[in-house]
C-alpha positions as CSV (number, residue, x, y, z in Angstrom):
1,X,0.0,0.0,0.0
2,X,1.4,3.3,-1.1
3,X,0.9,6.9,0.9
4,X,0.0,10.3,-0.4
5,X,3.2,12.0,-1.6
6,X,4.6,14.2,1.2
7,X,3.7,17.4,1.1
8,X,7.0,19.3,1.7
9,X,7.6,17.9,-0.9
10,X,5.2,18.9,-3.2
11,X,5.5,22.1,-2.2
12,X,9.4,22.6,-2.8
13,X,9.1,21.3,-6.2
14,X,6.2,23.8,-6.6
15,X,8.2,26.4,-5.5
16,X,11.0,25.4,-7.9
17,X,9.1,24.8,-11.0
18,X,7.7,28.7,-10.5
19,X,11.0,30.1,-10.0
20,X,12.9,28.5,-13.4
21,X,10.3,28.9,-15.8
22,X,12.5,28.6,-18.7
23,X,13.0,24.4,-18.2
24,X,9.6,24.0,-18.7
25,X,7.8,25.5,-21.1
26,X,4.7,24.9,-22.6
27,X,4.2,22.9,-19.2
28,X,1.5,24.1,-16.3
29,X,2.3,23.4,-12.3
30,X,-1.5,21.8,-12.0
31,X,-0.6,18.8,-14.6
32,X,3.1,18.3,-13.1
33,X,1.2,18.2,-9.6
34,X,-1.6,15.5,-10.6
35,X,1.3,13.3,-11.7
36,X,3.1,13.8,-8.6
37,X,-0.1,12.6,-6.8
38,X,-0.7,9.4,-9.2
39,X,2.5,8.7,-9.0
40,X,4.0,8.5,-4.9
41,X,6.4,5.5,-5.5
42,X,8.0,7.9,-7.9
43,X,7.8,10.9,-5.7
44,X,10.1,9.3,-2.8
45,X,12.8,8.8,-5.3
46,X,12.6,12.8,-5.8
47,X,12.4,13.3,-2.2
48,X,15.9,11.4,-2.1
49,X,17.5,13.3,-5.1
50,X,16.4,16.4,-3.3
51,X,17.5,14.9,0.4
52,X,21.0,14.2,-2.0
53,X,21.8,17.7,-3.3
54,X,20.0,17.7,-6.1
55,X,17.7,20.0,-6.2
56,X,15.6,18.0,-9.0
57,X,13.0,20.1,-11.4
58,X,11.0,19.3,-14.6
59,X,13.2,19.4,-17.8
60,X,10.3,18.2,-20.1
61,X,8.3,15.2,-21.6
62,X,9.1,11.4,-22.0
63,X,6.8,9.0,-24.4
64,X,4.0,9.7,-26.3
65,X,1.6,9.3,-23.0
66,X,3.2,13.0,-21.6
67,X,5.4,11.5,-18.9
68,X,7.6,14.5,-17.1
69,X,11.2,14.3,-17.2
70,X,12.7,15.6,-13.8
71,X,16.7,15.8,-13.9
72,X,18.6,17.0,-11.0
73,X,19.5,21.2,-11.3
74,X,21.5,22.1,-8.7
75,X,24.1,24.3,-9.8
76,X,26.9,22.0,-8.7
77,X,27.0,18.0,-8.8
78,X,25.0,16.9,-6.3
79,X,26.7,17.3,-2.7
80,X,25.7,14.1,-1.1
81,X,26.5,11.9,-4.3
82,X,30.5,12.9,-4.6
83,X,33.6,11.4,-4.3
84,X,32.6,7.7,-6.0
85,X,34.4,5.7,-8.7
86,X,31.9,4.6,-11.7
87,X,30.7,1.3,-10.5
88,X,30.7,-1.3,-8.3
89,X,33.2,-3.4,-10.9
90,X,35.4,-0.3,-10.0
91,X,35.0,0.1,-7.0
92,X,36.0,-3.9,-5.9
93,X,39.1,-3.3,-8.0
94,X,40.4,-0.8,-5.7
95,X,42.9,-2.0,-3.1
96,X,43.6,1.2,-1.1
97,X,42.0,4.3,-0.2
98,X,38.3,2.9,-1.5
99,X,35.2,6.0,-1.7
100,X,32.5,5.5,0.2
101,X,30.8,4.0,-2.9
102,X,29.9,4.0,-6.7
103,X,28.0,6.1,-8.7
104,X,25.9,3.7,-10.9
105,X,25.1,1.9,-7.7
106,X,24.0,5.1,-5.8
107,X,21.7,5.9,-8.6
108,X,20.2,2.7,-8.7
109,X,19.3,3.0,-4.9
110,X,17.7,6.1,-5.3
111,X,15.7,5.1,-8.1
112,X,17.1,6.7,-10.7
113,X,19.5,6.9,-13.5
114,X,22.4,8.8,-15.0
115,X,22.4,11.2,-17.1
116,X,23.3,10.3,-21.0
117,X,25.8,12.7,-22.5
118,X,23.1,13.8,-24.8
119,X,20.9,14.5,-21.5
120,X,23.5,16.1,-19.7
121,X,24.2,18.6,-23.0
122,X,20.4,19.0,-23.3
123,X,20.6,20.4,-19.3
124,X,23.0,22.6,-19.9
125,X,21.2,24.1,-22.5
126,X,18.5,25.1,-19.5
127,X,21.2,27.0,-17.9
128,X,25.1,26.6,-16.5
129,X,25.5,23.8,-14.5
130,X,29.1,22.2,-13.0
131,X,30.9,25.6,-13.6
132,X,33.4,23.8,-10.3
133,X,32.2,20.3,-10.0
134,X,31.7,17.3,-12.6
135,X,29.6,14.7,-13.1
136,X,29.8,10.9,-13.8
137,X,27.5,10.2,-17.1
138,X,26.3,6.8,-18.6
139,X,29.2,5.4,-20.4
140,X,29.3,3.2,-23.5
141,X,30.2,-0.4,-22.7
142,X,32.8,-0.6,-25.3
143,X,34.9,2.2,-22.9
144,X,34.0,0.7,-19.6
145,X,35.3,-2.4,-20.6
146,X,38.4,-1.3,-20.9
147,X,38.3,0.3,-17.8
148,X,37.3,3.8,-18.4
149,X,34.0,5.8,-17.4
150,X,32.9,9.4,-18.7
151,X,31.7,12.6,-17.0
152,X,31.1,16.1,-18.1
153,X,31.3,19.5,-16.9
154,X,31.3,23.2,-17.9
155,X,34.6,25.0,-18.3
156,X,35.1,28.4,-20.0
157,X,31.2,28.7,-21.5
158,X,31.3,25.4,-23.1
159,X,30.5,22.0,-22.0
160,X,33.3,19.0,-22.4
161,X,32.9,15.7,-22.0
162,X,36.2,13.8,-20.5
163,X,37.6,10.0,-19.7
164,X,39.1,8.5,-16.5
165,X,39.6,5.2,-15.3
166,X,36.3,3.9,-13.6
167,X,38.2,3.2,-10.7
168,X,39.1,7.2,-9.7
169,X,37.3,9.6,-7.7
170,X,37.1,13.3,-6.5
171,X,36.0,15.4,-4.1
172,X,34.2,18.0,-7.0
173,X,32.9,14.5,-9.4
174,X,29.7,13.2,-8.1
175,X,26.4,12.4,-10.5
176,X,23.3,13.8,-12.1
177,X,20.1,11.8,-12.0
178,X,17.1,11.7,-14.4
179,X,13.6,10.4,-13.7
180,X,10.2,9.8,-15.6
181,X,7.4,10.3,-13.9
């Protein structure tokens, strides 16, 4: 049996979704509230983006049956979802000085999912996000299996993509989530 969506809740994303108008256009708070309502399984894995940093609003549509997109937009990589490797392949491989955890693992307990480099460009395109931090982003298997992961950030008004090994981690890398609802 599931419970009404907490209302805190409703209320910060309301607040949100009035104050950055321009990552949702076309798209009115009374429709983005009805799904929230229909949909409370899906509005605790918001409340945990948001508990994480996140800071997650409505980017846009999914489907042809109008799901929302919400994507974490806090201006920085998530606070609470920093200094992981990749995954949990990663992770095991380290022998010394191990991060409290991995990324793709993270976003699976939340509920959630990384963003796709095409997904992450399409955010920044809402605004300027990771102008001091990075973020992990789903990498193609043919890379990870040879060891390497990808994240993205925003340096000198454009947006790079970038390599390391799976394995690494840094206090300014943590991970963007997305979520249909």
């Amino acid at each position: 049996m599931t419970t009404s969506p907490d209302e805190e809740m409703i209320r910060v994303l309301k607040d949100r979704f009035a104050m950055n108008q321009q990552r949702h256009p076309g798209l009115a708070w009374p429709e983005v509230e009805a799904r929230l309502r229909g949909n409370p399984d899906k509005c605790r894995v918001l409340e945990e983006m948001e508990r994480t940093g996140g800071e997650p609003d409505v980017v846009g549509r999914a489907g042809s049956d109008g799901a929302l997109v919400f994507v974490d937009c806090a201006a920085e990589s998530p606070a609470g979802r920093r200094s992981l490797c990749y995954d949990r392949k990663a992770l095991d491989a380290r022998r010394a000085n191990k991060p409290r955890g991995a990324a793709l693992e993270l976003a699976a307990a939340l509920g959630a999912e990384l963003l796709t480099e095409s997904q992450y460009r399409a955010l920044q395109d809402l605004g300027e996000f990771d102008r001091k931090t990075s973020s992990w982003i789903q990498t193609p298997s043919a890379i990870r299996d040879r060891g390497g992961a990808l994240f993205c950030d925003r340096r000198y008004g454009a947006v790079f993509t970038y390599h390391n090994g799976a394995d690494s981690y840094y206090a300014s890398r943590g991970f963007r989530t997305r979520l249909v609802v």
